[in-house]
LUMMAR-509240 format. One record per residue (C-alpha): residue in three letters; x, y, z. Coordinates in steps of 0.5 Angstrom, whole numbers, plus 2048, in hexadecimal, padded with zeros to 3 digits. Example, Ala and Ser with C-alpha at 12.3 -4.5 7.8 and 13.67 -1.06 7.14 Angstrom:
ALA8197F7810
SER81B7FE80E
END
This chain:
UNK8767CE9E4
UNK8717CA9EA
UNK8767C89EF
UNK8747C29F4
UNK8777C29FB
UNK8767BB9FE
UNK8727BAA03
UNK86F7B4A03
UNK8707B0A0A
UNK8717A9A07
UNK8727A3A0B
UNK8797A2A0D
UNK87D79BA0E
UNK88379AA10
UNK887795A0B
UNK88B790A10
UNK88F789A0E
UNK889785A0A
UNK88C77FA0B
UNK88A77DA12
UNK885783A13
UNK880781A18
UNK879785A18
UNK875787A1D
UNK86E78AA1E
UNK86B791A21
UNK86578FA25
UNK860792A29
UNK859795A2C
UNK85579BA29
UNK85079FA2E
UNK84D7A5A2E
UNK84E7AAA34
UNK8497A7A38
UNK84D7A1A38
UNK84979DA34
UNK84B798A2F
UNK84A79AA28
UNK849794A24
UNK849794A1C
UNK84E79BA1C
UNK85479AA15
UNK85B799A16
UNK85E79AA11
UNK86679CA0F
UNK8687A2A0C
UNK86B7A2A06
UNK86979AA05
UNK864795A04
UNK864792A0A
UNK85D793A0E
UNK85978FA14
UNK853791A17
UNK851791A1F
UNK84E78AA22
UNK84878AA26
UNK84D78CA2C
UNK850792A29
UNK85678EA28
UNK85A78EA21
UNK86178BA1F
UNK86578CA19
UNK86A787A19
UNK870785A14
UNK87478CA15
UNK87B78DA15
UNK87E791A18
UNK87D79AA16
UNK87A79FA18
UNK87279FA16
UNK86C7A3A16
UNK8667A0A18
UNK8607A3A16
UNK8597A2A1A
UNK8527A4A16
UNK84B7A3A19
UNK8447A6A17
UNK8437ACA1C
UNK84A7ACA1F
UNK8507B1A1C
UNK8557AEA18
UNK85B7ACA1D
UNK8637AAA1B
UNK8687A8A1F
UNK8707A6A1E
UNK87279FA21
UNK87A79CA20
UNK87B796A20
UNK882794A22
UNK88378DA24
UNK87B78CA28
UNK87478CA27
UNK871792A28
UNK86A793A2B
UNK866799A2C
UNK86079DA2F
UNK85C7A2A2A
UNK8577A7A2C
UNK8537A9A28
UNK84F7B0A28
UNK8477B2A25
UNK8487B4A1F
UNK8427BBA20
UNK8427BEA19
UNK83C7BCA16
UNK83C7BBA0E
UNK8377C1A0E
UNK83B7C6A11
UNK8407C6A0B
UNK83A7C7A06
UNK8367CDA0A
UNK83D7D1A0A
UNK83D7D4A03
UNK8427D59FE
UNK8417D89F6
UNK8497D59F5
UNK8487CF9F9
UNK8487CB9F2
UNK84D7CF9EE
UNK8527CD9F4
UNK8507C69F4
UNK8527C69ED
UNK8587C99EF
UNK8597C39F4
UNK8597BE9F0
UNK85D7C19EB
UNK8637C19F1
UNK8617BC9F5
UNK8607B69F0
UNK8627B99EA
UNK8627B99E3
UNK8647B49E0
UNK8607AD9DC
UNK8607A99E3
UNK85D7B09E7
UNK8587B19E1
UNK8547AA9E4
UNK8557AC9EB
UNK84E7AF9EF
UNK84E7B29F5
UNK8487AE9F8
UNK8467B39FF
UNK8497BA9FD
UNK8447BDA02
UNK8497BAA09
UNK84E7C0A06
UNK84F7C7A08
UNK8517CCA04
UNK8557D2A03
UNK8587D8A00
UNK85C7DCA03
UNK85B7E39FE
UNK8617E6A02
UNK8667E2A01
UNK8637DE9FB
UNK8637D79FE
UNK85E7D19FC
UNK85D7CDA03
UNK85A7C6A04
UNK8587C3A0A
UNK8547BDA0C
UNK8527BAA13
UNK8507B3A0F
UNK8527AFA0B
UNK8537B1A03
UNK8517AB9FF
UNK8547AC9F8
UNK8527A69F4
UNK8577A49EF
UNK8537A09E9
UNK85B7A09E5
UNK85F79C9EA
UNK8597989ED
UNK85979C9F5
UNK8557A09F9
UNK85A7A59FC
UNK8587A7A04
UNK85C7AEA05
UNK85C7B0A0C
UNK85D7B9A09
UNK8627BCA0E
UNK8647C1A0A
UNK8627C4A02
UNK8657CBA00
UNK8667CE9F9
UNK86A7D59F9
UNK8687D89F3
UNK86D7DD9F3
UNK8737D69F3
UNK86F7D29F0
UNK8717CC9F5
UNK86D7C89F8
UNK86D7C49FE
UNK8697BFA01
UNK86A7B9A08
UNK8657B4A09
UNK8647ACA0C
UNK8637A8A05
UNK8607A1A06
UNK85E79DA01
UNK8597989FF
UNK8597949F9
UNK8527949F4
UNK84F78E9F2
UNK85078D9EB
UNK84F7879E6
UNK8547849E3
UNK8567899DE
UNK85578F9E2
UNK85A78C9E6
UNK85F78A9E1
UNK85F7929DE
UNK85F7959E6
UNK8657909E6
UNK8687939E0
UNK86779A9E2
UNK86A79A9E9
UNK8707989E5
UNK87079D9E1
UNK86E7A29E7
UNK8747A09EB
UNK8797A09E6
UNK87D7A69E7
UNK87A7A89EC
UNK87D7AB9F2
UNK87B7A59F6
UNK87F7A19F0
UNK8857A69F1
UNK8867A69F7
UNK88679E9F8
UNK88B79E9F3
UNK88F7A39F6
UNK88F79F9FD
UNK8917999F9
UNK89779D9F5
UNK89379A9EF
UNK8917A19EC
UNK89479F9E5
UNK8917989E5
UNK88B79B9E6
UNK88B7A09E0
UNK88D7A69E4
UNK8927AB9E2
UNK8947B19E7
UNK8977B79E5
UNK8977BF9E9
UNK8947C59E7
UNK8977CB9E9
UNK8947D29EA
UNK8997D89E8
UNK8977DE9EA
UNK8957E39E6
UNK89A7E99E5
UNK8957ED9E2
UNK8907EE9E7
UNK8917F19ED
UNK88F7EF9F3
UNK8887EF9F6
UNK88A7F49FC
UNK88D7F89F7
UNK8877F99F3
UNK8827FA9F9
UNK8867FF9FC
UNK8888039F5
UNK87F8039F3
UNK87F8069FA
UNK88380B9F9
UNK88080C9F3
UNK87880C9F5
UNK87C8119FB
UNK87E8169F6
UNK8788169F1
UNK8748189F9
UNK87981D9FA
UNK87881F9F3
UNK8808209F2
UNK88081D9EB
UNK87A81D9E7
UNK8768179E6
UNK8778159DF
UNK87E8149E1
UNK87C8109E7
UNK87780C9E3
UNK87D80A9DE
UNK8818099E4
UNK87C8049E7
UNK87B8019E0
UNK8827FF9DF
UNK8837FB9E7
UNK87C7F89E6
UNK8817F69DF
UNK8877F49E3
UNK8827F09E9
UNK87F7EB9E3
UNK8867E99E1
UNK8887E29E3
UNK88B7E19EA
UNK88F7DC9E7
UNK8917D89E1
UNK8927D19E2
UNK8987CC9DF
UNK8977C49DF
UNK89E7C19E1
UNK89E7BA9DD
UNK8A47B89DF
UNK89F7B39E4
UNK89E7B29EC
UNK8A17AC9EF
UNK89E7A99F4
UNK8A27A79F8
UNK8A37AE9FA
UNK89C7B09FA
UNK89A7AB9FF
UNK89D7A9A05
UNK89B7A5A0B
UNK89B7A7A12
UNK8967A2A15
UNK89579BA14
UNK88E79CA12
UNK88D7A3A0D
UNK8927A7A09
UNK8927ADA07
UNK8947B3A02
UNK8977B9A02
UNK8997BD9FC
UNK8997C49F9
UNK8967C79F3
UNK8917C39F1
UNK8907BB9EE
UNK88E7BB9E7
UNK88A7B49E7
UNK88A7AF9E0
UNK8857A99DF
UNK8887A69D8
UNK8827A09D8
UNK87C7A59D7
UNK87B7AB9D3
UNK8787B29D4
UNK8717B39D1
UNK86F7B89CD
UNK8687B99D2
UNK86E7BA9D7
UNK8737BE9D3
UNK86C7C39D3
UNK86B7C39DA
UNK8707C99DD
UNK8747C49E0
UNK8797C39DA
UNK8817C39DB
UNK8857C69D7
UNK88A7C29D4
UNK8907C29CF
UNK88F7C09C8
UNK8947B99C9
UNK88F7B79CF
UNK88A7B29CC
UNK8837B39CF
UNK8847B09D6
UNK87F7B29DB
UNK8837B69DF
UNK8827B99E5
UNK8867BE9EA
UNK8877BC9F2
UNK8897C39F6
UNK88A7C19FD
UNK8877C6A02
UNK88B7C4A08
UNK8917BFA09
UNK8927BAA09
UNK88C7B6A07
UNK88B7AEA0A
UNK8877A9A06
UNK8877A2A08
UNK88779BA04
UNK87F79CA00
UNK8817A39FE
UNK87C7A7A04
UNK8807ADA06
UNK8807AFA0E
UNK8807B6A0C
UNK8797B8A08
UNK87C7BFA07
UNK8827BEA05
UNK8827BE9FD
UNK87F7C29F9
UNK87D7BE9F1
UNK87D7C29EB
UNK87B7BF9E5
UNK8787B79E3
UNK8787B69EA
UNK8757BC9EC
UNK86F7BA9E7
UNK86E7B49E9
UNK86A7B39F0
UNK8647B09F4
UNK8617AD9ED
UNK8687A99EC
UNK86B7A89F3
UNK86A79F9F5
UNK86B79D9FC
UNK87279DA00
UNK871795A00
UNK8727959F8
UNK8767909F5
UNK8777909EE
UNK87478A9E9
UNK87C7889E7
UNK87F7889EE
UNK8797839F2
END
C-alpha cells in the first residue's frame, strides 16, 4: 500500500461574512540586495491563478483580495525563487521583497553525473505527478533544475530544487510552476511526501480544447480532497457525495511485539557465538521469529455505523475549523466509480462485499487536531496522512485553491 503524506503547501484564505465582504490588495516593490529595482520579476499566489508582474519601477499590486493568509511567490530569470506569507485582516498590505542571485549554472547539474539519475526521475514522477490518465499528459519541461538523491542507508528517494519545476498539464489546460521544498520517497513504508509553492497558469487552447479542460477539471475536483473538505467546512458532506465511516486497527494477539522479537534473535545469534546450542537449532529458531516478524501488526475493522459531523468538526476561530478524531476516517465519493487501471496501481482499499465501488480513501491523522479553512487548505501540510484514491491521485489531478465548480458559478 503506497501511502501519501500531505504536504503540499497550498494558498490558504480565511472564509469571512460573503455578504458585505470588502477586498484589498497586497502592493509592493521587488529589488535586488544592491537596492536596485527589478522590473519584469512574477508575482504570483501560491496555490491560485492569480498573477501580476513588476512595472518599470519594480512595483507590483495585486488587488481584490479578501481577507486570509497568502503566500506570494516572486520568479525572475537569474534570481531564486522567493515566497513570503502575508495576512490581511482588515488593510491592505504592502511589502519589500529582496531578491538573491541565483549562482548555479544549468551546466553545473549536468557535469555531475549520476548512472541512476533517469531510474529515479522516472521514480519521481511516478510520486510526484502520478499515475493516473491526467498525470499521463503531464511533462516535465526543465527537469535538469532538480537535485537528486538517494539515500542507500535508510532507503530514502529526495528531490530538491532551487528553481521553479514547470510541469505542463495538457489534460486540465495548466502550466504548473512548483517551487520544490521537499520530495521524499522511503522505500521500506512506502510513504511519499513532498511540500512546494504551486502557481498556476492557464494555456492557451482553442475552443474545443478548453471546453474538454473544463470538463476535465470537474472531474479532477470531484472527490478530491480539496472537494472534501470545502464540504466538511460548509457541513454539506452528504450533499456533496461523501460518506465517512472509521476504520479501526486491532492489534494482532498473534504476533509479538518487535522488542520481543529484536531481543529473542539477539539472544539466539548470542547463544549460536557461544555455541551453547547447535546451529540447526538456532537457525530453526530464527526462522520461526523471521515467521512471527512477517505476521500483520494489526487487523483492521470498518465501523459503519457512520461519523457525524457535527462531532468530528468543531469551530474554535471564526475563520478556520478544526478536526479531531481517533482510528482513522474511511472516505467515500458515491458520485464516481473506481477504475479498474486504479484498482492495478498498489493504492486499492479493501472494502466489504455490501460496498459498492466508490472511490474510497483513508485519512489517518498524524497529529491533532488539524485545521482547515473555507476552500479545503489545511494549516498543517503534515498532519494527514492519505492511503487509498487520494493517495493516487496527485500533482497530475490538483486545480487551483481558487476553483469553483461549473454548477456553483
Amino acid at each position: 500500500m503506497i501511502k501519501y503524506l500531505l504536504g503540499t503547501v497550498l494558498m490558504l484564505v480565511f472564509c469571512v461574512n460573503l455578504q458585505a465582504q470588502k477586498l484589498y490588495s497586497i502592493t509592493g516593490v521587488v529589488q535586488d540586495k544592491k537596492g536596485e529595482t527589478l522590473p519584469g520579476a512574477g508575482i504570483y499566489l501560491s496555490g491560485y491563478t492569480t498573477a501580476t508582474v513588476t512595472n518599470n519601477d519594480g512595483q507590483f499590486n495585486l488587488a481584490k483580495l479578501k481577507p486570509g493568509s497568502y503566500e506570494v511567490v516572486v520568479q525572475m530569470m537569474g534570481y531564486l525563487p522567493y515566497s513570503k506569507s502575508v495576512i490581511i485582516s482588515d488593510q491592505s498590505v504592502n511589502i519589500k521583497i529582496i531578491l538573491q542571485e541565483n549562482t548555479v549554472q544549468l551546466n553545473e547539474v549536468v557535469i555531475t553525473a549520476d548512472p541512476n539519475r533517469e531510474k529515479n526521475l522516472q521514480l519521481f514522477k511516478e510520486f510526484f505527478i502520478g499515475r493516473t490518465p491526467n498525470s499521463a499528459k503531464c511533462k516535465i519541461l526543465n527537469p535538469q533544475v532538480l537535485y537528486i538523491k538517494y539515500d542507500g542507508d535508510h532507503r530514502i528517494l529526495s528531490v530538491t530544487s532551487n528553481e521553479f519545476l514547470v510541469v505542463e498539464n495538457k489534460a486540465l489546460g495548466y502550466r504548473l510552476k512548483y517551487m520544490l521544498n521537499l520530495f521524499e520517497y522511503n522505500f521500506d513504508t512506502r510513504i511519499v511526501y513532498f511540500s512546494g509553492l504551486p502557481v498556476f497558469e492557464d494555456l492557451k487552447g482553442s475552443g474545443s480544447k478548453r471546453r474538454t479542460w473544463l470538463k476535465n477539471r470537474e472531474i479532477a475536483y470531484a472527490g478530491s480532497p480539496q472537494h472534501f473538505f470545502q464540504a466538511l467546512y460548509r457541513n454539506k458532506v452528504e450533499e456533496e457525495g461523501f460518506i465517512i465511516y472509521k476504520r479501526i486497527k486491532i492489534p494482532n494477539p498473534n504476533r509479538p511485539s518487535d522488542a520481543y522479537l529484536a531481543a529473542a534473535r539477539a539472544r539466539l545469534l548470542r547463544k549460536r557465538k557461544s555455541q551453547v546450542i547447535i546451529g540447526s537449532i538456532v537457525t530453526d529458531s530464527l526462522n520461526t521469529l523471521q515467521q512471527l516478524a512477517n505476521l500483520p501488526k494489526d487487523y483492521t475493522s470498518l465501523d459503519m455505523s457512520g461519523v457525524s459531523t457535527d462531532t468530528l468538526v468543531k469551530q474554535m476561530y471564526p475563520n478556520m475549523k478544526t478536526i479531531n478524531y481517533k482510528d482513522e476516517l474511511y472516505v467515500m465519493y458515491t458520485k464516481e466509480e473506481e477504475s479498474i487501471g486504479y484498482s492495478n496501481t498498489g493504492h486499492y482499499i479493501m472494502r466489504p462485499l455490501t460496498v459498492p465501488n466508490y472511490e474510497i480513501s483513508v485519512v489517518q491523522m498524524l497529529q491533532g487536531p488539524v485545521s482547515f479553512y473555507a476552500n479545503g487548505g489545511m494549516h498543517d501540510a503534515k498532519s494527514l496522512l492519505y492511503e487509498g484514491f487520494w493517495a493516487y491521485e496527485k500533482i497530475g489531478d490538483m486545480v487551483p485553491m481558487d476553483y469553483v465548480p461549473l454548477n456553483k458559478r
